[in-house]
mmCIF file of the N, C-alpha and C atoms, coordinates in Angstrom:
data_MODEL
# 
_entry.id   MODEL 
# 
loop_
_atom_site.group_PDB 
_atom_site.id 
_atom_site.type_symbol 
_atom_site.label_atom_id 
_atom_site.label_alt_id 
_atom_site.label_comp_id 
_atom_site.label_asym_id 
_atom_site.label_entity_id 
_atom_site.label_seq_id 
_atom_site.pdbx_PDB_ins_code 
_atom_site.Cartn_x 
_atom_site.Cartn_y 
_atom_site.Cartn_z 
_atom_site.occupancy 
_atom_site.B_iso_or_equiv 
_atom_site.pdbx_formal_charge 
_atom_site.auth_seq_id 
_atom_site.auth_comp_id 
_atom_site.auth_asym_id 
_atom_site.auth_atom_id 
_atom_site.pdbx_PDB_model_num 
ATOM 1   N N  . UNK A 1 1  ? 3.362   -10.293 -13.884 1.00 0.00 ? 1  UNK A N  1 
ATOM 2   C CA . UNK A 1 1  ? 3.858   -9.112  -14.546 1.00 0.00 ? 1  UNK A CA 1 
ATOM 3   C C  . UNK A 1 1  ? 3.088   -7.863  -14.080 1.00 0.00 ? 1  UNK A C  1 
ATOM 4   N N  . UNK A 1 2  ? 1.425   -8.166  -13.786 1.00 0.00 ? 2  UNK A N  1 
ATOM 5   C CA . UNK A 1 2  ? 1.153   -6.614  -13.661 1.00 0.00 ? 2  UNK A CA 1 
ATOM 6   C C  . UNK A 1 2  ? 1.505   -6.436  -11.893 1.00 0.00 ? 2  UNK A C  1 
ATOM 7   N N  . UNK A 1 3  ? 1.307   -7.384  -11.781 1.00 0.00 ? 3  UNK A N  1 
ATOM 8   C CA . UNK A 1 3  ? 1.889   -6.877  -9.583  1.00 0.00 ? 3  UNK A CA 1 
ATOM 9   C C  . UNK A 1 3  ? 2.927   -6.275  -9.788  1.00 0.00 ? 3  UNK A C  1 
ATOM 10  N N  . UNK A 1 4  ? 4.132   -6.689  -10.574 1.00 0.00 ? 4  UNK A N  1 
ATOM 11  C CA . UNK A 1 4  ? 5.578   -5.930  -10.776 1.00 0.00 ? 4  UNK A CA 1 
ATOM 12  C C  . UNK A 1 4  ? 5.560   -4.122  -11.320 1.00 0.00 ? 4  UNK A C  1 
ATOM 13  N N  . UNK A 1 5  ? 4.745   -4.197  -12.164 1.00 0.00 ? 5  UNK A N  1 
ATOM 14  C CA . UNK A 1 5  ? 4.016   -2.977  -13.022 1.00 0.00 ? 5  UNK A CA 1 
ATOM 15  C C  . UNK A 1 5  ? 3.594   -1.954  -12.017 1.00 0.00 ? 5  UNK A C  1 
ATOM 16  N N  . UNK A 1 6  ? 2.299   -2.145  -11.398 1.00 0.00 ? 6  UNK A N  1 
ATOM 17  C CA . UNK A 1 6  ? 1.881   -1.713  -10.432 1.00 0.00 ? 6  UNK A CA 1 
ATOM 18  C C  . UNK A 1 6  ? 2.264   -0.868  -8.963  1.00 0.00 ? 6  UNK A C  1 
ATOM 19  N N  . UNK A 1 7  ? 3.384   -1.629  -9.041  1.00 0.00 ? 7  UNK A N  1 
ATOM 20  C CA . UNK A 1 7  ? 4.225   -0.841  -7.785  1.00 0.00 ? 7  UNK A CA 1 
ATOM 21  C C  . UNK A 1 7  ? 4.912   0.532   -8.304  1.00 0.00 ? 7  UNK A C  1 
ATOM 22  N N  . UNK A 1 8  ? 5.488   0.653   -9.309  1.00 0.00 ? 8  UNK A N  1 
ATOM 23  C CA . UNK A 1 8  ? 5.713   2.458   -10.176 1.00 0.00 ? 8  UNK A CA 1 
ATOM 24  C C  . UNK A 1 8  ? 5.140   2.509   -11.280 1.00 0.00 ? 8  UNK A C  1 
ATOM 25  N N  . UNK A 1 9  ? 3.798   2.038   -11.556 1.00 0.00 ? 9  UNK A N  1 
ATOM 26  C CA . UNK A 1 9  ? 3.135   2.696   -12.691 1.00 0.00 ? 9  UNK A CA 1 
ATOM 27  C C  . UNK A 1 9  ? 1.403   2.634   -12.302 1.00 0.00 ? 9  UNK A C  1 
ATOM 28  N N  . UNK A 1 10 ? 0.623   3.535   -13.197 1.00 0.00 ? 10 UNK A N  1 
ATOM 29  C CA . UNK A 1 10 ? -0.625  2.952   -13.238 1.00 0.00 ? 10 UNK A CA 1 
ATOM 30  C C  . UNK A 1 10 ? -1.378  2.496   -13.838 1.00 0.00 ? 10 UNK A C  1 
ATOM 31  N N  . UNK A 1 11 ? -1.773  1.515   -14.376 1.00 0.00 ? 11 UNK A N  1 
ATOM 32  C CA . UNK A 1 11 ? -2.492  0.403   -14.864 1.00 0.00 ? 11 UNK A CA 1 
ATOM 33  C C  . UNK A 1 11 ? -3.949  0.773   -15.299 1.00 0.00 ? 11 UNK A C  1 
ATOM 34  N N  . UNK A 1 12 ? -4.463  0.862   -16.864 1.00 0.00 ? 12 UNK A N  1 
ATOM 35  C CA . UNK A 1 12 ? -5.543  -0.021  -17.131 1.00 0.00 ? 12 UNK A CA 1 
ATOM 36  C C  . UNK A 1 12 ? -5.683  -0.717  -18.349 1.00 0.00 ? 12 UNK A C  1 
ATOM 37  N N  . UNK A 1 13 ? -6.104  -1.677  -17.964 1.00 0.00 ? 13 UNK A N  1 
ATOM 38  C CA . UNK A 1 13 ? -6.636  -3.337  -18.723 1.00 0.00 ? 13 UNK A CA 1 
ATOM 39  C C  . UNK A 1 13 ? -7.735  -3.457  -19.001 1.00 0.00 ? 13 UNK A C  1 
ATOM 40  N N  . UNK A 1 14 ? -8.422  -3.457  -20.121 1.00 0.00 ? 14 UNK A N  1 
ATOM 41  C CA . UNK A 1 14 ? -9.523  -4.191  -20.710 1.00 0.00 ? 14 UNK A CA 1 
ATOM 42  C C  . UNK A 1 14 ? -9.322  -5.296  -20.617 1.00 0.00 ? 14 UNK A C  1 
ATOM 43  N N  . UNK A 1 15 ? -10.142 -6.100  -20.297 1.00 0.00 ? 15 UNK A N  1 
ATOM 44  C CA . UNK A 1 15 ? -10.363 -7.886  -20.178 1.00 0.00 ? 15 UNK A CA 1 
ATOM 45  C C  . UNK A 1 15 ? -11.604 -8.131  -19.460 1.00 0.00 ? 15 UNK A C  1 
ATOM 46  N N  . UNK A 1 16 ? -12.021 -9.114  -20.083 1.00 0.00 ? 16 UNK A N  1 
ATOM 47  C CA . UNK A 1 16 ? -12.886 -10.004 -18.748 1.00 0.00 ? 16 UNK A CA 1 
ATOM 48  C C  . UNK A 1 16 ? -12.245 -11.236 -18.233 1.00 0.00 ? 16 UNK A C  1 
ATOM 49  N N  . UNK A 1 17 ? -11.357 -11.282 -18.623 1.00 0.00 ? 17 UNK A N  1 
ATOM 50  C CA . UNK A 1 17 ? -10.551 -12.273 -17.499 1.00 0.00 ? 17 UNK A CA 1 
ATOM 51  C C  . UNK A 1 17 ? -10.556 -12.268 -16.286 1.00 0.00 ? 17 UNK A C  1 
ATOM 52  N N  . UNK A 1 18 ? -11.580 -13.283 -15.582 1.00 0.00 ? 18 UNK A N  1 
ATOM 53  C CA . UNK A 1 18 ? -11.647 -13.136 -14.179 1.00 0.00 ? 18 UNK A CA 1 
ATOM 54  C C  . UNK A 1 18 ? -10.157 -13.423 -13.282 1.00 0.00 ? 18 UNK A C  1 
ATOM 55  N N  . UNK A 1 19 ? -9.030  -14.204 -14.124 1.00 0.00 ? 19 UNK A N  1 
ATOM 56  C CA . UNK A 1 19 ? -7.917  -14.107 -13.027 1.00 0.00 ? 19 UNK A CA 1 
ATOM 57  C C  . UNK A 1 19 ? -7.197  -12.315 -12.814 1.00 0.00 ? 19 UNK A C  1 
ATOM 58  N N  . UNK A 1 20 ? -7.706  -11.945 -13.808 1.00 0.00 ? 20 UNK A N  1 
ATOM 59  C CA . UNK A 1 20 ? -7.144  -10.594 -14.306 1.00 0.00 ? 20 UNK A CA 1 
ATOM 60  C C  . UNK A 1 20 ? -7.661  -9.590  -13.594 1.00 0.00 ? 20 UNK A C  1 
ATOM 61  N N  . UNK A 1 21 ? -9.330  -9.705  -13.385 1.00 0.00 ? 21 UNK A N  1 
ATOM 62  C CA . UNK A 1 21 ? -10.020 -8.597  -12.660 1.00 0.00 ? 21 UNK A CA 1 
ATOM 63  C C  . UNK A 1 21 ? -9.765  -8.994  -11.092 1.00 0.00 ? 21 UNK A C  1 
ATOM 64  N N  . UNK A 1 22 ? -9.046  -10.482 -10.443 1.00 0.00 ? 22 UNK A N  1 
ATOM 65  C CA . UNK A 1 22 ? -9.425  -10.547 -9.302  1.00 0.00 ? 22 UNK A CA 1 
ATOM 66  C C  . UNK A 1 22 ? -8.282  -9.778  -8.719  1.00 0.00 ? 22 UNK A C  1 
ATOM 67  N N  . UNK A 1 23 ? -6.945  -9.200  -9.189  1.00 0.00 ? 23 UNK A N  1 
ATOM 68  C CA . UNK A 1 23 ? -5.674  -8.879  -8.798  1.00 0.00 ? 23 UNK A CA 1 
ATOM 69  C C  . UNK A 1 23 ? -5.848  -7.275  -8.685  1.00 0.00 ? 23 UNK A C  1 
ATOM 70  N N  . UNK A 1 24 ? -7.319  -7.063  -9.348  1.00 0.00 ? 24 UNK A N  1 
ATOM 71  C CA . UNK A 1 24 ? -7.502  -5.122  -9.658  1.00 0.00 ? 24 UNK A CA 1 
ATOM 72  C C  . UNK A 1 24 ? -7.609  -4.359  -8.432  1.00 0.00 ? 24 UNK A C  1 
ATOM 73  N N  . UNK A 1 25 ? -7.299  -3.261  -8.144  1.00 0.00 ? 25 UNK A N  1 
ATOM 74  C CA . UNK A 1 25 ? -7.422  -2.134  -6.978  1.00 0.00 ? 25 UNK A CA 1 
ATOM 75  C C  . UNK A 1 25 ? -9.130  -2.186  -7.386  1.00 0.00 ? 25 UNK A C  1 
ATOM 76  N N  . UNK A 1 26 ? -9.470  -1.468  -8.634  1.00 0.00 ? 26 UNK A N  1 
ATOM 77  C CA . UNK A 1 26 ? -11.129 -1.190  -9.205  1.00 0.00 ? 26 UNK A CA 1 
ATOM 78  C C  . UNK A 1 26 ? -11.486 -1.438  -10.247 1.00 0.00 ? 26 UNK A C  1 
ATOM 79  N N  . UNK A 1 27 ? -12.385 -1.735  -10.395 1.00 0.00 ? 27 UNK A N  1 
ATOM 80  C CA . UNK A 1 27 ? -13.175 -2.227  -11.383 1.00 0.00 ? 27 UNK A CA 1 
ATOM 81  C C  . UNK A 1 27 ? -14.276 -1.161  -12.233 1.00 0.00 ? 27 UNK A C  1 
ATOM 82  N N  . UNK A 1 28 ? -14.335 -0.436  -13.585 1.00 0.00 ? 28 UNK A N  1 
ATOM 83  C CA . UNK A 1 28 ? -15.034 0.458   -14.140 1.00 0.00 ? 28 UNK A CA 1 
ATOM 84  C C  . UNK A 1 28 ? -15.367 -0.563  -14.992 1.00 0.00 ? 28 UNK A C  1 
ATOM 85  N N  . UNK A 1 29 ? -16.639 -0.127  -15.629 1.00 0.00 ? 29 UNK A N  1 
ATOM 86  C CA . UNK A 1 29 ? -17.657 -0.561  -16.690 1.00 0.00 ? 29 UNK A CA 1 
ATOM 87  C C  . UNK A 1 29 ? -18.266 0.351   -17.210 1.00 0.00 ? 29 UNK A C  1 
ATOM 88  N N  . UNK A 1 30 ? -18.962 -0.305  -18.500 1.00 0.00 ? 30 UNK A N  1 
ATOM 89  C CA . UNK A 1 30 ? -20.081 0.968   -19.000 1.00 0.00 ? 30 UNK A CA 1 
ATOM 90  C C  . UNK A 1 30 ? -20.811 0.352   -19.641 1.00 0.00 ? 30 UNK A C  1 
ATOM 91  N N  . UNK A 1 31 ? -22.149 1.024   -18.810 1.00 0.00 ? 31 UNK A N  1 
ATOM 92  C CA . UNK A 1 31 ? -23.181 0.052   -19.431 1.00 0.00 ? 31 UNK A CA 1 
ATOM 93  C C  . UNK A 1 31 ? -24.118 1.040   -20.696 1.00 0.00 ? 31 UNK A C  1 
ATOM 94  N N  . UNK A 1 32 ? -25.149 0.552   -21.404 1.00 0.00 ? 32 UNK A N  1 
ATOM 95  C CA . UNK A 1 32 ? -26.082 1.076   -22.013 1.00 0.00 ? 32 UNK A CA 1 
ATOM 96  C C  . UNK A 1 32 ? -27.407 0.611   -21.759 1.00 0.00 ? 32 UNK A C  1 
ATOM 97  N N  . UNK A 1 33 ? -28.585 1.673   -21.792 1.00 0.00 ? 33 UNK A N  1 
ATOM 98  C CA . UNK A 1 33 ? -30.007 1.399   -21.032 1.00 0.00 ? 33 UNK A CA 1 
ATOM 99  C C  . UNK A 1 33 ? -30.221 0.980   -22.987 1.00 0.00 ? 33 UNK A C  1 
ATOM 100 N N  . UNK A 1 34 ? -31.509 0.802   -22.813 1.00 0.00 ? 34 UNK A N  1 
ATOM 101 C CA . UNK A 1 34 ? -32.270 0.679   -24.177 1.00 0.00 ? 34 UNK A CA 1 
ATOM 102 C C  . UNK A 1 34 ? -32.404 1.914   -25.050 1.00 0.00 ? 34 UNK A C  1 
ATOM 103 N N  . UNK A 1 35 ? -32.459 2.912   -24.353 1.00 0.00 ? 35 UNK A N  1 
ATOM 104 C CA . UNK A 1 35 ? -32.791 4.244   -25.014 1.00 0.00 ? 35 UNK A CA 1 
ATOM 105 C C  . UNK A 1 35 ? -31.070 4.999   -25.343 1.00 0.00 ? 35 UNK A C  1 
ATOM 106 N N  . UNK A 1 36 ? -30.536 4.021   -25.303 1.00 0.00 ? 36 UNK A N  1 
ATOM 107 C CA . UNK A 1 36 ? -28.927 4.570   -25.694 1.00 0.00 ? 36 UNK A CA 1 
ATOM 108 C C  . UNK A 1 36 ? -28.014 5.269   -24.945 1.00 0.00 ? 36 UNK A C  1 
ATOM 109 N N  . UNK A 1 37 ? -28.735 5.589   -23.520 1.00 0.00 ? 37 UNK A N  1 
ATOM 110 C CA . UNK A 1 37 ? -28.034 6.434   -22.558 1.00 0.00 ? 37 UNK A CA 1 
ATOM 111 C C  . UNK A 1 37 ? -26.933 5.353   -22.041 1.00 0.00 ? 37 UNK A C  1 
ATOM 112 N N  . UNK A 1 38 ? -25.343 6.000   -22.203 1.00 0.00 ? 38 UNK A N  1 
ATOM 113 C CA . UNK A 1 38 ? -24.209 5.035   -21.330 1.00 0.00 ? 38 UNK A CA 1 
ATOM 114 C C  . UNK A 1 38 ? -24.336 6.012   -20.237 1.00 0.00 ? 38 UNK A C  1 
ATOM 115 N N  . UNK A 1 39 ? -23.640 4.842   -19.078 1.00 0.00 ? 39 UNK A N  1 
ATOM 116 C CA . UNK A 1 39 ? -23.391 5.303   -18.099 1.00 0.00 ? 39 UNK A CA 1 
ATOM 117 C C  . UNK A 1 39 ? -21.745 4.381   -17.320 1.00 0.00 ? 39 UNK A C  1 
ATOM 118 N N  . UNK A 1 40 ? -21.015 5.180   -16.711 1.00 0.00 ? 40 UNK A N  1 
ATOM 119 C CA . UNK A 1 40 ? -19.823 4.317   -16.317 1.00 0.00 ? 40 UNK A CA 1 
ATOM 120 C C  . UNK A 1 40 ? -20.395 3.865   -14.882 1.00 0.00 ? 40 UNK A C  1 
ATOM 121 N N  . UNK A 1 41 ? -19.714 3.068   -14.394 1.00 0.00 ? 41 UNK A N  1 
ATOM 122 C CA . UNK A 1 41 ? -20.602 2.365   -13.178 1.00 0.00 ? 41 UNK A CA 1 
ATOM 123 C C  . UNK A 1 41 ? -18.688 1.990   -12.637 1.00 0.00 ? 41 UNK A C  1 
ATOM 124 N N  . UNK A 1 42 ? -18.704 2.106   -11.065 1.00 0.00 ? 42 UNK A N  1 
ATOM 125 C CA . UNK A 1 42 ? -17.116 1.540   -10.339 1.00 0.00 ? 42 UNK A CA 1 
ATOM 126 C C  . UNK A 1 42 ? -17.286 0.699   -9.396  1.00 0.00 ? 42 UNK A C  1 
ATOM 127 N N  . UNK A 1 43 ? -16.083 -0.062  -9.395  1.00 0.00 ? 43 UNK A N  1 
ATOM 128 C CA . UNK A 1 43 ? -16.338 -0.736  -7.973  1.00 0.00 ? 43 UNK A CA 1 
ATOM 129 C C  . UNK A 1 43 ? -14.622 0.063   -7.008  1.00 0.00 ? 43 UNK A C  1 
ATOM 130 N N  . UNK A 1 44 ? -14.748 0.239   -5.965  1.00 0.00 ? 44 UNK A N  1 
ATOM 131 C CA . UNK A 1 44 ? -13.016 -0.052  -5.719  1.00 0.00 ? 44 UNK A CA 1 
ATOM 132 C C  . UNK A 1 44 ? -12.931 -1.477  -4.813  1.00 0.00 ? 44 UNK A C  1 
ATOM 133 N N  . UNK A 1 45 ? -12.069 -2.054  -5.099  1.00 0.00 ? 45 UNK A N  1 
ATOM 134 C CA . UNK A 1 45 ? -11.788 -3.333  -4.336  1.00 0.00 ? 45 UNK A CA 1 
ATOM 135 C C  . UNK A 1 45 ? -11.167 -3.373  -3.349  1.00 0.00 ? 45 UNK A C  1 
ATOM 136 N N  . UNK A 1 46 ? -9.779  -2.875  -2.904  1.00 0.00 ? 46 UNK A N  1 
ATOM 137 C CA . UNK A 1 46 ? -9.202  -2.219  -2.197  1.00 0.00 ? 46 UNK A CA 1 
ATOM 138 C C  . UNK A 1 46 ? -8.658  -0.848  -1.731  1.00 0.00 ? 46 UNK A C  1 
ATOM 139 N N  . UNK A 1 47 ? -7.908  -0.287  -1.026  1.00 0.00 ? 47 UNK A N  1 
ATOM 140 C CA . UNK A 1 47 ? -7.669  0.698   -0.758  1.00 0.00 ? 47 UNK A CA 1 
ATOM 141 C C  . UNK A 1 47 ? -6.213  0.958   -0.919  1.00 0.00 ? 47 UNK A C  1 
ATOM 142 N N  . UNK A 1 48 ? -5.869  2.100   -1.658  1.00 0.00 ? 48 UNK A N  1 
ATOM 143 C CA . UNK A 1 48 ? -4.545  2.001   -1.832  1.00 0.00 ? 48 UNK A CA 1 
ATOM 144 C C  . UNK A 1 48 ? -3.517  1.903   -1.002  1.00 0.00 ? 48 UNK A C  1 
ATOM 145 N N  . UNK A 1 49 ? -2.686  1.288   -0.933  1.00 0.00 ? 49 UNK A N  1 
ATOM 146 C CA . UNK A 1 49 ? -1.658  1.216   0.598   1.00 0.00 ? 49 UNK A CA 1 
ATOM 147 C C  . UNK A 1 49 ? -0.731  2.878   0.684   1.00 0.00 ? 49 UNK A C  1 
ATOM 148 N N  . UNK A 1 50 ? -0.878  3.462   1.627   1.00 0.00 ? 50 UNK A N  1 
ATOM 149 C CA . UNK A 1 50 ? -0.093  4.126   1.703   1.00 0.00 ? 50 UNK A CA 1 
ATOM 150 C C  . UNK A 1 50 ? 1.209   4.550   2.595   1.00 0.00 ? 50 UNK A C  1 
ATOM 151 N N  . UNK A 1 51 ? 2.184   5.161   1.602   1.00 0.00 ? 51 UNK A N  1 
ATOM 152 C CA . UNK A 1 51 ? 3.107   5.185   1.565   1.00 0.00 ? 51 UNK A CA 1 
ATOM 153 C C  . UNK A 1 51 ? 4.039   6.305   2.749   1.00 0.00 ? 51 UNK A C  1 
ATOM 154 N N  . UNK A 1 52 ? 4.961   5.700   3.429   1.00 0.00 ? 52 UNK A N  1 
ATOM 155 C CA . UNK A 1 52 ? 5.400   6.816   4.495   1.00 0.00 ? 52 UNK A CA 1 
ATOM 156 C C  . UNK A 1 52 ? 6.113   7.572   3.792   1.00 0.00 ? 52 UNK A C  1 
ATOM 157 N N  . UNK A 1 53 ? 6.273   8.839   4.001   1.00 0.00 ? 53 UNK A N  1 
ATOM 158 C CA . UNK A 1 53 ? 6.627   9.934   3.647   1.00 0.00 ? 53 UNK A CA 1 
ATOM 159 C C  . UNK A 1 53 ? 8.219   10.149  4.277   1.00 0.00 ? 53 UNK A C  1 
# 
């Protein structure tokens, strides 16, 4: 369902479902230090395919 999604929309999912995160373009998180500071942290996995004009 989300490969179908993906092709005219854009997508985000909370989960830790690893079958879920392995299908992702990127990956965001957010972590916290001890002293309460968050910080968002990314990965990108791939590169978006692009499209001929």
């Amino acid at each position: 369902m989300l490969e179908e999604l993906r092709a005219s929309s854009q997508l985000i999912v909370i989960t830790h479902q690893e079958r879920t995160m392995e299908i992702a373009d990127a990956l965001y998180g957010v972590t916290m230090r001890s002293d309460g500071v968050t910080a968002v942290v990314s990965q990108r996995l791939r590169e978006r395919a692009s499209t001929p004009s």
